[in-house]
N, C-alpha and C positions, 0 to 999 in steps of 0.2 A: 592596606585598607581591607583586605578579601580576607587574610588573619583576624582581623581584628572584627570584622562585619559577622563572621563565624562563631567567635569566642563571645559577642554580644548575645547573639540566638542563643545560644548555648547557656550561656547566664541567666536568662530570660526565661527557657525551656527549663530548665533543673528549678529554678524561684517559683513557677508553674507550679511542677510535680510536688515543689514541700507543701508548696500552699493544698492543693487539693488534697496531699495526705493528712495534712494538718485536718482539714474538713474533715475527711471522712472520719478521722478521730475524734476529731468534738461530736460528732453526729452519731458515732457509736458509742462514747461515754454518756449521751443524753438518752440513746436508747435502751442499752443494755448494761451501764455501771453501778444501776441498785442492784440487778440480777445476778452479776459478778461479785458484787463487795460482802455476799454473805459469808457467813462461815465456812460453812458447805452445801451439798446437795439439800440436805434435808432443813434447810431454813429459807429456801425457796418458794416462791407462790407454786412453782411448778410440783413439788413435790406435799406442800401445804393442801394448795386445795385440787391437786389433781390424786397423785398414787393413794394418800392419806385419807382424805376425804372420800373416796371411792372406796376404799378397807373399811373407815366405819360405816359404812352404808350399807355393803354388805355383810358387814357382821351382823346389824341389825335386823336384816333381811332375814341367816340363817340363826342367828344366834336368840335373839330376844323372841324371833315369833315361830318357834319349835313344834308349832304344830304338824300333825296330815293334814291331810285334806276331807279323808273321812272325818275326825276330830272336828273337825271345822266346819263341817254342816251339820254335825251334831250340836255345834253348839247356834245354829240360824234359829232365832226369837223372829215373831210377826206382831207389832202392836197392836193398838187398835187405832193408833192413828196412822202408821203404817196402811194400815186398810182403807182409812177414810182417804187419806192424800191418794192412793190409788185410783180409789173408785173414782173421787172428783178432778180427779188429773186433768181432762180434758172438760169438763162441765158438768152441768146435771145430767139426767139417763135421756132427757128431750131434745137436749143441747148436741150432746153427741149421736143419739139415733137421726139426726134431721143431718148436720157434718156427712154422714155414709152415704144417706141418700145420696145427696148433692154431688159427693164427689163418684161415685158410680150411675147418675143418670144420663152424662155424657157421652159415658164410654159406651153402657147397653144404648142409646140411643143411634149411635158413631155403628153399633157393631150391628143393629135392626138396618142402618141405610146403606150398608153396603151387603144384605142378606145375610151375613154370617151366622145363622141362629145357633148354633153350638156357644161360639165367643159368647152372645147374649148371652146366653141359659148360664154359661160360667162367669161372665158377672154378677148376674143375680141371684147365684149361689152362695157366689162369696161374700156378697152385702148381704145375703139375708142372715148368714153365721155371724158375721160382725157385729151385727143387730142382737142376734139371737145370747153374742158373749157378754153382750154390755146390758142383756134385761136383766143377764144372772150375775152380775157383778155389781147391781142393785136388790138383789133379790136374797144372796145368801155372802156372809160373810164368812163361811169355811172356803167359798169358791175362788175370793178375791185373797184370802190366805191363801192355800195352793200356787197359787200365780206368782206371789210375791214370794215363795218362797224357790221355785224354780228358776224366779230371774236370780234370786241370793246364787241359788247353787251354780248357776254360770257365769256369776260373776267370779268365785272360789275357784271354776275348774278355769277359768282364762288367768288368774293370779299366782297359781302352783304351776301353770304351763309355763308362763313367762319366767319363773322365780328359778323352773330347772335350768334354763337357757343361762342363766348368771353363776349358777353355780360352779362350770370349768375356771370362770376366771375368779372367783372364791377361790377354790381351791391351791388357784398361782398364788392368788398372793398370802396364803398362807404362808407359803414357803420361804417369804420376806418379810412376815410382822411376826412379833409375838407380842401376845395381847393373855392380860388374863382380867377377867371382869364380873361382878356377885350381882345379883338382883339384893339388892337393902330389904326389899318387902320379904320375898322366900328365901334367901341366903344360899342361893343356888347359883354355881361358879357356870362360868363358860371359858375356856382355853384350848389353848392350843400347845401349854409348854407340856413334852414330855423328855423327863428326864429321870434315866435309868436308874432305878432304885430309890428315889427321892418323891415326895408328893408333890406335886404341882403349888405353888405359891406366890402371892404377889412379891413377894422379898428378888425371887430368881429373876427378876426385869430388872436390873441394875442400871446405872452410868456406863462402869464398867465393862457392863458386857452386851451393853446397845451403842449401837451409833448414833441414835437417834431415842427419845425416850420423851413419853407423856400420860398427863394424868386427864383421862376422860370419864365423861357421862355422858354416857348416851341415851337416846330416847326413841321413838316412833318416830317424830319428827324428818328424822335422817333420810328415812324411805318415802315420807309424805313427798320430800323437796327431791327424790331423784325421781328420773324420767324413768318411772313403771307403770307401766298401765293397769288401775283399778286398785292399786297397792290400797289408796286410803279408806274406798269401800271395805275391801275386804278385811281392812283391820277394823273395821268398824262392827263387822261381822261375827271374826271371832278372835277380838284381843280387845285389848285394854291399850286405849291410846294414849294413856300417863304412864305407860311400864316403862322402864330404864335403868339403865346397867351402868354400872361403875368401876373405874380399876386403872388400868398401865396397858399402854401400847409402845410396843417397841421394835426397830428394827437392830436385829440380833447383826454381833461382827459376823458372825460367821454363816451369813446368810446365803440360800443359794438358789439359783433356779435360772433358767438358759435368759431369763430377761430379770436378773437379780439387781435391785436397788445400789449396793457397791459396785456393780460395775459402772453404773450412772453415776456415783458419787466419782469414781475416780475419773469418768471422762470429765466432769464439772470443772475436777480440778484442774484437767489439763488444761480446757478450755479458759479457765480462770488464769490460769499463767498468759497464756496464750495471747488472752485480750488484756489484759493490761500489760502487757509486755507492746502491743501494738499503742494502744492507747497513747502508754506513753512518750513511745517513738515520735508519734502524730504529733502529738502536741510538742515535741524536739522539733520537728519536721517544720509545725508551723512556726514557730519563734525564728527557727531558722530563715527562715523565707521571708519575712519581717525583717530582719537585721540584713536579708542582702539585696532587699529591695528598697532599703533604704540608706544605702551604702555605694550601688551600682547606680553612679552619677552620669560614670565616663559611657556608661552603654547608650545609651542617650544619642551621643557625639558619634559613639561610631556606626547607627543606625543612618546617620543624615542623608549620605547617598541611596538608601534606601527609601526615606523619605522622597526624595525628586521624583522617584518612579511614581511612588504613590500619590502622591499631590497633581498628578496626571489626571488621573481619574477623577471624574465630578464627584463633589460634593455633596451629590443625594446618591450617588452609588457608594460612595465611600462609607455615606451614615448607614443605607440598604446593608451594606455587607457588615458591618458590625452589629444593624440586629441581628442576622443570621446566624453570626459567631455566637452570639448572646444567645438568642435561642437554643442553639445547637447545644451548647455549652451548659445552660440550663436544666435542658431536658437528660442530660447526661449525669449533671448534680443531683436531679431528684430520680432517676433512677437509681444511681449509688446508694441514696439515701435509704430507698425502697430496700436494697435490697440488703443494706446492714442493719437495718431493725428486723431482719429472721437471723435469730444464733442459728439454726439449723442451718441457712442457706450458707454464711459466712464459711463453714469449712466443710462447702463441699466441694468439689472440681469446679464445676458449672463457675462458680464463684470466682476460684483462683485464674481462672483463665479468661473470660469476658467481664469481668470486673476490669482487671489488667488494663484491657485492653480499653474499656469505659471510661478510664482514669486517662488513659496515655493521651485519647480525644478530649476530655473534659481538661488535661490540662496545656493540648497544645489548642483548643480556644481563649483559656485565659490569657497564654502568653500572646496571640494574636489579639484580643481584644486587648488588654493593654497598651500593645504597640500601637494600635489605632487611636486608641481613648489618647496617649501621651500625642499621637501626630494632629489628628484632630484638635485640641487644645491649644498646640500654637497655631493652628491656621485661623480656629477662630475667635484666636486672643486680637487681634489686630480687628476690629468690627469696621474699618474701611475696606477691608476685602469681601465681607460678605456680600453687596451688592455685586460685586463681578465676579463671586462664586457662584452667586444664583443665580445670573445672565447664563453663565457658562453650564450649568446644572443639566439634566435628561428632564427634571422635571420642567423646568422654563423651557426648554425646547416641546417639551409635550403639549404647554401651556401657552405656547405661541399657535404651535399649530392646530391646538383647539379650536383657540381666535381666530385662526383666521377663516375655520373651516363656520363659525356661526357668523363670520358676519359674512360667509361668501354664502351663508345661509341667507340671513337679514335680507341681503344684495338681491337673493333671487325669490326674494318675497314682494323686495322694490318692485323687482322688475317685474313680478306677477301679476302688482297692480297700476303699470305704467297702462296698462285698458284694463280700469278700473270692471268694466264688465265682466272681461275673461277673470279675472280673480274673485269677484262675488262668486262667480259659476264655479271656479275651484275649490274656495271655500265650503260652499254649499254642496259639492260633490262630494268631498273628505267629512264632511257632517255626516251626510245624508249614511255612506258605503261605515261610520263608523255607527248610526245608530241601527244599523241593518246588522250589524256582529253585536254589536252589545244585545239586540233581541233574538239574536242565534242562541247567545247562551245563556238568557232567562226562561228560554225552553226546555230546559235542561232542569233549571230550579222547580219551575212550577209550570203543568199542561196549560194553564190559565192562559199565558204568554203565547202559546200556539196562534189564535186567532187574532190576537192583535198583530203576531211576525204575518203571519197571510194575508193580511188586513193591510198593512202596510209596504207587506214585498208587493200586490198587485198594483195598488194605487198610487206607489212613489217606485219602488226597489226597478217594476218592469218598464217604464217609462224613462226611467233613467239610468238604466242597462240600454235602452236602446239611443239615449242620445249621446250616450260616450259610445258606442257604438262606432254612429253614423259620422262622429267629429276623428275619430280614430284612424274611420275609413276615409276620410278626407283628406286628412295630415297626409295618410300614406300615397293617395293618387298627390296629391303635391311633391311627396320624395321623390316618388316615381317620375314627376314630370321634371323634376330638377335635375334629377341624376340622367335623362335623355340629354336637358338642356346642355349638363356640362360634358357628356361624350360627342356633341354638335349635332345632336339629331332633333332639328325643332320641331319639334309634334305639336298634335291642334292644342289651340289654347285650352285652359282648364275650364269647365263649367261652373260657375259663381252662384251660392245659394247662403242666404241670409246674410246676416250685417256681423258676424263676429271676427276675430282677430285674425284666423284662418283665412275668412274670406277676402281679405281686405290684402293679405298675406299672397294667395290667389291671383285679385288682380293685380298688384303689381308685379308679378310674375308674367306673367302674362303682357304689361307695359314690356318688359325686361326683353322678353322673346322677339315682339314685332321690335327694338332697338337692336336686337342681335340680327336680326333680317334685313332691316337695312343696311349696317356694319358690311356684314360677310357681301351684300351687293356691291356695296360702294369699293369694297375693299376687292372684289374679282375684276371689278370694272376697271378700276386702278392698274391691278396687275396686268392685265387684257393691253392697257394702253401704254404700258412699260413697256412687257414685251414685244408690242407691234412699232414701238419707238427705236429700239435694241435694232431689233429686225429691220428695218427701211433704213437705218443709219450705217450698220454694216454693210448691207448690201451697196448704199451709195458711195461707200467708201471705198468700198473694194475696185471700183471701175478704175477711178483714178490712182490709187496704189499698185494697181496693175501695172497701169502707164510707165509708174516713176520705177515698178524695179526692172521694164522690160527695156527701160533708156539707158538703165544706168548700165545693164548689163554691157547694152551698143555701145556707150561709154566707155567699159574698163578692157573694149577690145582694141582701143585706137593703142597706135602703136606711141606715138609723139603725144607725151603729156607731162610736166615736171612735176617733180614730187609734191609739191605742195598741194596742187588740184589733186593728185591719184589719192594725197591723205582724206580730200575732202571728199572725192569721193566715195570712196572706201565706208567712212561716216556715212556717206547718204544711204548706200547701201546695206550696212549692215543695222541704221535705225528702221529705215522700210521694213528688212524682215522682221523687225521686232515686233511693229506695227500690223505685219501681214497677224503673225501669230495670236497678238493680243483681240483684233478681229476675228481669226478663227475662233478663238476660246469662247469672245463675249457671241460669236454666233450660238457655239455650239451650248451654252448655256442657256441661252436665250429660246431654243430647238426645248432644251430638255424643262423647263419651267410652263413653255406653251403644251407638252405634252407631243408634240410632232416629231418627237424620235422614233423609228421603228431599229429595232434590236433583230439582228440574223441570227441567232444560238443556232449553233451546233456542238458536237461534242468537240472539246478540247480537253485537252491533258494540262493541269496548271503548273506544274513541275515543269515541262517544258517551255511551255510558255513566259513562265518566270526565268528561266534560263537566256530564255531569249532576249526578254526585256535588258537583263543584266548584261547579256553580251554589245547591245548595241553602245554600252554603256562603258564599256573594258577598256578602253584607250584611256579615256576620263578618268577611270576609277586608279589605272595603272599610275598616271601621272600627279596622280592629289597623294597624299599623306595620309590617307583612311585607308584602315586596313577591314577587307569585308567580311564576315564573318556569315556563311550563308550554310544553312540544315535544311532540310528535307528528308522524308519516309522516302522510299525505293517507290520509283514512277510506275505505270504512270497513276494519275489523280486524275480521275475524269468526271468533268462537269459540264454540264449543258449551258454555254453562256456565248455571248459574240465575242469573239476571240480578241477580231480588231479593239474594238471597246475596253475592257478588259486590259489589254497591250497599253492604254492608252493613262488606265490606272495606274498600271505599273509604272510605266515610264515618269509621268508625274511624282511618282513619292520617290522613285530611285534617283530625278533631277533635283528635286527641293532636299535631298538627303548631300549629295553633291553640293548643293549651295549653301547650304545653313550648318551643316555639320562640323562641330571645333577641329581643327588641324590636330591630324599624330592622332586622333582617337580611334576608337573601334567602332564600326556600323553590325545588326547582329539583325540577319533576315534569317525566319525561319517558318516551315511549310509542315502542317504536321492534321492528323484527320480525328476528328470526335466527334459524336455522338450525330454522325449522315452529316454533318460541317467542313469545309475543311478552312483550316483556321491560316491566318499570313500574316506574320507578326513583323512589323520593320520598327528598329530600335538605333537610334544615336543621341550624340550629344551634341548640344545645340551651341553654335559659338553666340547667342544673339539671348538676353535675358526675356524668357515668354513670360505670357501671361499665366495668371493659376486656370484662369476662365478658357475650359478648353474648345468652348460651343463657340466664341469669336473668331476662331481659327478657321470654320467651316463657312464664314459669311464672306461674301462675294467682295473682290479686293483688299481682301484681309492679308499681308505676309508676316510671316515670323521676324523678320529685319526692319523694325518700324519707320525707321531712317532712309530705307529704300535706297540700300548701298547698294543691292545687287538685280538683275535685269527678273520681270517675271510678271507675270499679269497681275497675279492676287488669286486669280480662280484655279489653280489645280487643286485645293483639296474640295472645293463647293462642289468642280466637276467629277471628281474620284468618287465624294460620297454618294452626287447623282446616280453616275454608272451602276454603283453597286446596291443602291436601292432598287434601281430599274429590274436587276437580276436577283430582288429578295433576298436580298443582302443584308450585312449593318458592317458600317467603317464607326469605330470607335478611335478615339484620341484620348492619351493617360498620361499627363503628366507629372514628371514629382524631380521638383529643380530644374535642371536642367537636362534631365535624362529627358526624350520626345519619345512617345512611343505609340506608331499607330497600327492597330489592328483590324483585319478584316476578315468575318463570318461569311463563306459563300458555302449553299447550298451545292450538294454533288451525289453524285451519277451512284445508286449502294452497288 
């Protein structure tokens, strides 16, 4: 399948590459195959109206118009309507004397208000000559000649300045045409052939001995339509703009010059091989790709596992990444395009290497969008899967959670106007704070808008700044008083002002507090009469338990007793202690809930005292199937706590570890100091399935054995955790299966 999954790509990638070559060759035969298909260079637009057209122009330039330039003002005429069109150019003599004023009263005005009297004086100088040139330009008609003939003669010296500047490249391209051409009117030749011992004649421009050969007439014209500055004045000046020359232009075989026309022609040619040699590959290229695209059935079939993958993926990310490709792919196509409509561009580097590489993109998008367009197709030939393509889709996921975010919008619009009040006022807030910005920024349009924003901020904007204010600062002594409520510190009720949803919010708050105050009475009172229950019941118990173990002992000393009574007694005895103990416990619980425990700390080392615990323990621990596992840092660990107390933790979790703990396993105690803590971690496994709920463990006649297989009050870890509250402690309990594992944080001595 991996062979074959391979060889499909591959068919697919190369059917790509024909097709895109195939393109770019239709797209350079539509751009540049009339440009190519000509004879040669010189039947080209490029060499028509570019090298060609540029030679007869400037032939015309130097040839037809062979004047100097002295010549040429020699020959400057001044009509008499020349003179008239001058004087009245601008209007009558009133017309334009009044125009001067007006445009120089400004400035002398501008130049008197800021003191400048010189400025002045020198405007009014120059208007008064203004004045002065336009009374005599009605007054004498030799004056308004002179004028006109001065602007001639500048018009001639800017027409022979420009006409030199052409002449270098006159001269090149001499070097590349031979022209020879007669004025019909004077029969006066212009050429360029010279050839040694022979006269110059039109006969010598041949077929044969041109590469290029034509029969012209030329005219004025030529130089009117090129881009020269003043060319048509000044032939108007001193020539004859029906003058025109006749004859043969030709580009000789044997032409030369470092930028000679044959050497153009022979790149044409190359380039002429070059592109229809390609052209016609492409259009191979494309046929080909055609005939294996429609051939490659089986590629199809061996894509399928590929398909699975893909069919993964939603159905609007799958269309999303096929525009992509498309786009991508596109934009790659109309680059190409771009850049094979420049023949320059095509054979330059630039071309042959990020082309390449253009191509290799634009055609592994095709073969990718293909494979999509063919997978897409069958998924959504089957139109009973579309609905559970669109369920499944990023856009229906996006369009769910739209939903559900406007109607949880809706919801909290409901609820805005469940006190229909409070929502008028929100309403009306979000009006109000929006037409307060919309007249922010008609201030901006127009100053007009200023007094009605001030008009409005005083009379609405400050009045209702200050009541969201005052409702703000309300909310917030409400959190305030919540967030006491819920730490248990019931502080005075809240102060109640007006009738809104807050307030109302307020006083039940407020209900809420005097119900928590009775609560926490009734509920101390309660505790108060447990523990004085506890208390008076122990103690009356203890008298007569006293009795029964101080008889039994008299009892188990008589010598004459048969076994049966020593069994029973034996029972009496050993359930009394059980009874003394569970007494002791329910006192000393009962001691530490009332608060009447007093604690003797002094310093203890807990390393050793953990030792100790363990050793009272050593007979026990020798004789059960737990192997113990006990670490500790190098002692001592000193901490300031009552030792006895303390002893009395240990003991407790080292006996319930003893009782509860699966036969044959490991117990893992370990003692170790962080961060001024020192940390006591006791770990076994439990042979009794617990609970996950490890906070029931700590409630007073709770065991791990819920069956009450084995002897024990219920209260060693209630009392354990006491102790080590008392001494600013924490007993935590973690468990996970059957692993139990309890740990204890005590404060210690730095």
């Amino acid at each position: 399948m991996g062979t074959r999954w391979k060889s499909s790509i591959f068919i697919i990638l190369t059917c790509s590459v024909l097709f895109v070559g195939g393109f770019c060759g239709i797209i350079l035969l539509s751009n540049n195959g009339w440009y190519y298909a000509q004879k040669d260079y010189f039947h080209t637009e490029d060499f028509q109206y570019g090298d060609l057209e540029q030679f007869k122009q400037l032939v015309v330039m130097f040839e037809l118009n062979d004047v100097t330039l002295e010549e040429a003002k020699e020959k400057i005429t001044v009509t008499k309507d020349e003179i008239e069109e001058h004087r009245y150019r601008y209007g009558d003599m009133e017309q334009q004397v009044e125009s001067i004023k007006e445009q120089y009263e400004d400035l002398i005005q501008q130049a008197m208000d800021r003191n400048e009297q010189q400025v002045a004086d020198a405007y009014t100088k120059e208007r008064d000559n203004k004045i002065k040139d336009i009374t005599k330009n009605f007054e004498s008609d030799d004056y308004v000649k002179n004028k006109i003939i001065k602007e001639k003669e500048e018009i001639l010296d800017t027409y022979f300045e420009e006409l030199e500047n052409y002449r270098p490249q006159f001269e090149e391209l001499q070097t590349m045409f031979q022209y020879y051409l007669k004025d019909p009117d004077n029969n006066l030749v212009y050429t360029n052939l010279d050839i040694p011992g022979k006269k110059p004649s039109v006969d010598q421009i041949t077929n044969e001995t041109s590469l290029y050969l034509e029969s012209v007439t030329l005219h004025n014209g030529f130089i009117i339509n090129y881009e020269f500055p003043g060319s048509e004045d000044a032939l108007e000046i001193f020539g004859d703009l029906d003058r025109q020359l006749e004859g043969k232009i030709g580009v000789p075989k044997l032409a030369s010059g470092s930028h000679s026309l044959l050497d153009r022609n022979e790149q044409y040619k190359k380039e002429q091989l070059i592109i229809w040699i390609v052209i016609s590959l492409s259009i191979l290229s494309l046929i080909l790709s055609l005939i294996i695209a429609k051939r490659a059935k089986k590629t199809w079939a061996a894509l399928s596992n590929w398909k699975r993958y893909y069919n993964r993926i939603p159905i609007d990310a799958r269309i999303g990444l096929l525009g992509f490709f498309s786009i991508v792919t596109i934009l790659m196509m109309i680059s190409l395009v771009q850049k094979i409509h420049y023949i320059s561009y095509i054979f330059s580097f630039y071309f042959s290497i990020f082309t390449v590489i253009e191509m290799i993109v634009a055609s592994i998008g095709i073969a990718i969008i293909v494979i999509q367009v063919n997978f897409l197709r069958e998924t959504l030939k089957d139109w009973r899967n579309v609905q559970d393509l669109w369920e499944k889709s990023l856009s229906y996921k996006l369009y769910i959670m739209l939903k559900r975010v406007v109607l949880k919008l809706i919801q909290n619009l409901k609820e805005a106007f469940l006190d229909q009040t409070t929502g008028t006022q929100l309403i009306f807030i979000f009006g109000m704070v929006f037409i307060l910005g919309l007249m922010g920024i008609m201030v901006f349009l127009h100053p007009i808008f200023l007094f009605f924003y001030i008009l409005i901020l005083v009379s609405i904007g400050i009045p209702l700044g200050n009541v969201i204010l005052k409702n703000v600062g309300f909310f917030n002594r409400i959190v305030e008083n919540t967030n006491e409520l819920a730490a248990g510190n019931l502080s005075k009720d809240l102060e109640i002002t007006g009738n809104t949803a807050l307030a109302t919010l307020a006083e039940n708050i407020n209900v809420l507090k005097q119900g928590v105050k009775h609560s926490q009475s009734e509920q101390a009172k309660s505790e108060r009469l447990k523990t004085e229950l506890i208390t008076n019941v122990s103690h009356d118990l203890r008298t007569p338990l006293t009795s029964i173990i101080t008889y039994t002992e008299l009892l188990k000393e008589k010598q004459k007793m048969n076994d049966e009574s020593a069994a029973y007694l034996e029972i009496i005895d050993r359930k009394s202690k059980r009874l003394k103990v569970l007494i002791e416990d329910l006192f000393e619980v009962s001691k530490m809930a009332s608060g009447n425990i007093e604690l003797k700390k002094e310093k203890v080392d807990l390393v050793q005292l953990l030792q100790q615990a363990l050793g009272e323990y050593d007979d026990m621990i020798h004789e059960s199937s737990l192997q113990f596992r006990v670490t500790h840092i190098d002692p001592p660990v000193h901490a300031i706590v009552d030792g006895q107390k303390l002893w009395r933790v240990f003991d407790n979790l080292i006996g319930n570890i003893l009782k509860y703990s699966m036969e044959n396993s490991r117990v893992y105690i370990n003692l170790s100091v962080e961060n001024g803590h020192a940390i006591i971690a006791f770990k076994n496994v439990s042979k009794y399935e617990l609970s996950e709920n490890s906070d029931e463990l700590f409630e007073r006649f709770k065991r791990g054995d819920t069956s009450r297989h084995t002897e024990g009050s219920g209260l060693g870890l209630a009392i354990a955790q006491s102790i080590i509250e008392l001494h600013n402690g924490q007993l935590e309990i973690e468990i996970d299966g059957d692993l139990f594992k309890i740990i204890i944080f005590l404060p210690i001595e730095e």
